[in-house]
N, CA, C and O atoms as a GROMACS GRO file, in nm:
protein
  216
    1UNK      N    1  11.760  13.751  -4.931
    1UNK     CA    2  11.694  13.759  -4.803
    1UNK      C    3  11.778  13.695  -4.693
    1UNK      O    4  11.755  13.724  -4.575
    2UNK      N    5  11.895  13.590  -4.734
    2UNK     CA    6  11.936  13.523  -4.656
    2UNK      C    7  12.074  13.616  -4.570
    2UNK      O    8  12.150  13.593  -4.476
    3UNK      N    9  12.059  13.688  -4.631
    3UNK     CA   10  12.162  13.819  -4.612
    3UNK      C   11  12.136  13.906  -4.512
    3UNK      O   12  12.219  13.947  -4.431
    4UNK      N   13  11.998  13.938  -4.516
    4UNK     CA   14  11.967  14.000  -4.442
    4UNK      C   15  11.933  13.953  -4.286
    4UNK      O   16  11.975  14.011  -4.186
    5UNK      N   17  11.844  13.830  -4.289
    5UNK     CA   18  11.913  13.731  -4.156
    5UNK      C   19  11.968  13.773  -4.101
    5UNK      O   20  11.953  13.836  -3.996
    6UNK      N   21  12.106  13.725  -4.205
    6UNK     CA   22  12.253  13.698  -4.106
    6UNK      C   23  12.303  13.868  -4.062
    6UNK      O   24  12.373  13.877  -3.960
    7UNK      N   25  12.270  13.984  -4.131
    7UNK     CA   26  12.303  14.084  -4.082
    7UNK      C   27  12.209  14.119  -3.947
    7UNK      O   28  12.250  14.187  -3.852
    8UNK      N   29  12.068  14.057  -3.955
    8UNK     CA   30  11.972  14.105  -3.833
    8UNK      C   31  12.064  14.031  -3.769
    8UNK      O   32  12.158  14.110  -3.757
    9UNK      N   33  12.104  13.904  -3.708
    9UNK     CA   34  12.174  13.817  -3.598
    9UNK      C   35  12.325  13.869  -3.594
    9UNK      O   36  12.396  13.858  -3.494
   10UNK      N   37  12.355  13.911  -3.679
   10UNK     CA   38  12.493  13.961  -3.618
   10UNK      C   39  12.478  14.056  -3.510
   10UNK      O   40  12.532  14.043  -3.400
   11UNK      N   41  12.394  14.164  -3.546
   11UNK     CA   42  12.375  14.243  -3.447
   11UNK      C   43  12.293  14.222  -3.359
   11UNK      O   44  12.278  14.306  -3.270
   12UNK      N   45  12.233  14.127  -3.360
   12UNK     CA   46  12.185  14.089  -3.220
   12UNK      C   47  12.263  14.018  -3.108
   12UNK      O   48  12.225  13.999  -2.993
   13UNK      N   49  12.380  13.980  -3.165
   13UNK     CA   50  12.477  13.908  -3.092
   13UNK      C   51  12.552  14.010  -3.061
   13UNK      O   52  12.555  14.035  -2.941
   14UNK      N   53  12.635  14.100  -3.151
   14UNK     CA   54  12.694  14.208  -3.109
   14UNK      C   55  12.623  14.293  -3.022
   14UNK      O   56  12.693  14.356  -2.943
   15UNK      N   57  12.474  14.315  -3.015
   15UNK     CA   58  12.380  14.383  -2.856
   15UNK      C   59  12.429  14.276  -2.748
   15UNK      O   60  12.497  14.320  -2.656
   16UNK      N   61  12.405  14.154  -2.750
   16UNK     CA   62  12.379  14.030  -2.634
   16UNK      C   63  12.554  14.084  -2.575
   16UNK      O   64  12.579  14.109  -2.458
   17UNK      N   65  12.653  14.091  -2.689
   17UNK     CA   66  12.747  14.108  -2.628
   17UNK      C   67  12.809  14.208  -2.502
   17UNK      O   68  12.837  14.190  -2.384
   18UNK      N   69  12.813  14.320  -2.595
   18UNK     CA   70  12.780  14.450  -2.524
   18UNK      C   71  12.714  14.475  -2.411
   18UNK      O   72  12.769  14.531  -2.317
   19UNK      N   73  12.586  14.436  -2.407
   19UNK     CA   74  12.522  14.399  -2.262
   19UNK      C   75  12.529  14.301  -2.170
   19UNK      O   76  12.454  14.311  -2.073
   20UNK      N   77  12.611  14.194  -2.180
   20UNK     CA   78  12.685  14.100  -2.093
   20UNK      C   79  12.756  14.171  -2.052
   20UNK      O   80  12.730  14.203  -1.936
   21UNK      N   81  12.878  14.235  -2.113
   21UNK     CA   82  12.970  14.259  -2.029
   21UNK      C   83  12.968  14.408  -2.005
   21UNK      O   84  13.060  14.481  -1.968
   22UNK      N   85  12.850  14.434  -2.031
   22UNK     CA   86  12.858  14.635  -1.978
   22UNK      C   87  12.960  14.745  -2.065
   22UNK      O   88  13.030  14.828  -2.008
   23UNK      N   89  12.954  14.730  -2.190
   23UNK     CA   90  13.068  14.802  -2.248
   23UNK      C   91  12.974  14.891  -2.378
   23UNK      O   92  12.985  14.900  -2.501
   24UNK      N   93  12.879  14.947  -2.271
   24UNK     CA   94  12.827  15.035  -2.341
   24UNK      C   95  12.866  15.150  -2.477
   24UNK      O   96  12.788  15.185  -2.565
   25UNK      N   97  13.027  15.196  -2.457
   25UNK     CA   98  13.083  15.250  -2.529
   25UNK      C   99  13.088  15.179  -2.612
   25UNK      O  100  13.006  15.253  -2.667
   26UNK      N  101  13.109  15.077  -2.707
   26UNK     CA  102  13.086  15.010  -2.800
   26UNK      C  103  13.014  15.083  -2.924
   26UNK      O  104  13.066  15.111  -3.032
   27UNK      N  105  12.861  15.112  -2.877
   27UNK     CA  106  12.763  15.093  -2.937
   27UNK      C  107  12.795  15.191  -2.998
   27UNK      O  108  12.800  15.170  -3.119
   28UNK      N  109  12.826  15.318  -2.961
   28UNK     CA  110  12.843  15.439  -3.017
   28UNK      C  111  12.945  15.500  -3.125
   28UNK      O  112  12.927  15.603  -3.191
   29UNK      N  113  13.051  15.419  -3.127
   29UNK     CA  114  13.146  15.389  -3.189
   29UNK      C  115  13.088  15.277  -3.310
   29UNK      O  116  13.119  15.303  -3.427
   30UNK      N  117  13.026  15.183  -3.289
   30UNK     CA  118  13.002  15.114  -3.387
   30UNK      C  119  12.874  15.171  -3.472
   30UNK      O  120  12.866  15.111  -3.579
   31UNK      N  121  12.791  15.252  -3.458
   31UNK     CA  122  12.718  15.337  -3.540
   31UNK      C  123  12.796  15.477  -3.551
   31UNK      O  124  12.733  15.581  -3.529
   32UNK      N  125  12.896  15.480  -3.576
   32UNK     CA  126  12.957  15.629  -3.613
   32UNK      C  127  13.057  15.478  -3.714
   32UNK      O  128  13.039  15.493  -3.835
   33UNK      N  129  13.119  15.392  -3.691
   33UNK     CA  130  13.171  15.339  -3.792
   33UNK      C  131  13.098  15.315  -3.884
   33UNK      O  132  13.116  15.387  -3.982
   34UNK      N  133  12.979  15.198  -3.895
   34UNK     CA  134  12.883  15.177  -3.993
   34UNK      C  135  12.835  15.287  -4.095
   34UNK      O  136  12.768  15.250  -4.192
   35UNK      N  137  12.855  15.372  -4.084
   35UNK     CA  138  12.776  15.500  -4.207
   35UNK      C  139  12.917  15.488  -4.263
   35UNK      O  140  12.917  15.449  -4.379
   36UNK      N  141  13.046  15.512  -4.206
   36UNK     CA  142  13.160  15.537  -4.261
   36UNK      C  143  13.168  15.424  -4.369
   36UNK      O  144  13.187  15.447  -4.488
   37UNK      N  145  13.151  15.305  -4.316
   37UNK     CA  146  13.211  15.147  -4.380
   37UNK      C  147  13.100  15.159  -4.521
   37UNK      O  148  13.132  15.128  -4.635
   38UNK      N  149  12.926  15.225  -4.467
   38UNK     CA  150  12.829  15.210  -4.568
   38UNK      C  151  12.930  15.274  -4.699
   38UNK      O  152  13.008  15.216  -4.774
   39UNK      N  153  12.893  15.407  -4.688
   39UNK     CA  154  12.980  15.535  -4.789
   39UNK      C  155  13.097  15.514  -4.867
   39UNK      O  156  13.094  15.546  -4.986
   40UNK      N  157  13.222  15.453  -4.806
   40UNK     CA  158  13.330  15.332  -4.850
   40UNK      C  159  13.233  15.264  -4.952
   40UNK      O  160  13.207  15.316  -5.060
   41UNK      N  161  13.182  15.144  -4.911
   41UNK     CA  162  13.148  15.046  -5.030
   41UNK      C  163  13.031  15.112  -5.177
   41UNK      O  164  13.031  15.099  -5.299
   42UNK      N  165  12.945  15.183  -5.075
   42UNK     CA  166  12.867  15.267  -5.196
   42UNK      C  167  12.958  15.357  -5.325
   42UNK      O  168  12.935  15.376  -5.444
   43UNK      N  169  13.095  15.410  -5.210
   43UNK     CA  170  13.162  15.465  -5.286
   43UNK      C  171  13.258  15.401  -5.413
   43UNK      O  172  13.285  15.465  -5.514
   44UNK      N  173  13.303  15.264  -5.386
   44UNK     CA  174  13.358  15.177  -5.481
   44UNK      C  175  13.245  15.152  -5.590
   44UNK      O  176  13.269  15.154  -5.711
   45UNK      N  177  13.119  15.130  -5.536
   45UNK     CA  178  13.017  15.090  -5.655
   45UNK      C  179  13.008  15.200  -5.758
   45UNK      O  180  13.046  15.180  -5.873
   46UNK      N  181  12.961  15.312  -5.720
   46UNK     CA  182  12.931  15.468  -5.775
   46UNK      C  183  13.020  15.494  -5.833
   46UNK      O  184  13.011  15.584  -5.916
   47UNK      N  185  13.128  15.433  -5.815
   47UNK     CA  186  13.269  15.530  -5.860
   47UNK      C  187  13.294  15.499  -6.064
   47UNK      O  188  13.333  15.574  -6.154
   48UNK      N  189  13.254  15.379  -6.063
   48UNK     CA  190  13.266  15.366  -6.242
   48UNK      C  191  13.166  15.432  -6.344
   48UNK      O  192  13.183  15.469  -6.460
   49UNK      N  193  13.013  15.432  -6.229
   49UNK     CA  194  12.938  15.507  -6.280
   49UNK      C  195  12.956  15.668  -6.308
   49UNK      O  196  12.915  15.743  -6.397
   50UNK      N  197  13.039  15.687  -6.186
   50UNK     CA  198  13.074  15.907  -6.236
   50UNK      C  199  13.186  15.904  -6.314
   50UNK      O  200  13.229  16.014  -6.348
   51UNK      N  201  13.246  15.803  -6.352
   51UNK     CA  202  13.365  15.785  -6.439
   51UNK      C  203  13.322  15.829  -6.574
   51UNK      O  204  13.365  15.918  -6.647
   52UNK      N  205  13.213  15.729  -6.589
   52UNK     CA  206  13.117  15.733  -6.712
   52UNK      C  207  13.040  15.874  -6.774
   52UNK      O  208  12.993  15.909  -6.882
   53UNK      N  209  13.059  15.936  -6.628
   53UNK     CA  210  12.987  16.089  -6.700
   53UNK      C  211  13.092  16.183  -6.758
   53UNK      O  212  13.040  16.257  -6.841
   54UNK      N  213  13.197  16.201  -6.745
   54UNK     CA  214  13.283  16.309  -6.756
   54UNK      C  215  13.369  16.226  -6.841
   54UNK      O  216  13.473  16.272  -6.887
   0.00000   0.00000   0.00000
């Protein structure tokens, strides 16, 4: 749970940021990265498991 916290406050700091200094483009870029970065790590996990089938 303590994980999850620190991921809610990261991004609340990364918003506070973004909207201080007006750099709206940010945001959009950083949710088109995040699915990428998700898929990456899901993909290292998954990967011994489809090993296992074939």
């Amino acid at each position: 749970m303590k994980r999850f916290s620190y991921a809610f406050r990261l991004v609340g700091e990364f918003w506070q940021f973004a909207r201080q200094r007006k750099i709206y483009w940010l945001l959009p870029l950083m949710l088109i990265l995040l699915p990428i970065a998700l898929f990456i790590v899901t993909g290292e996990v998954a990967a011994p498991l489809i090993y296992t089938l074939f």
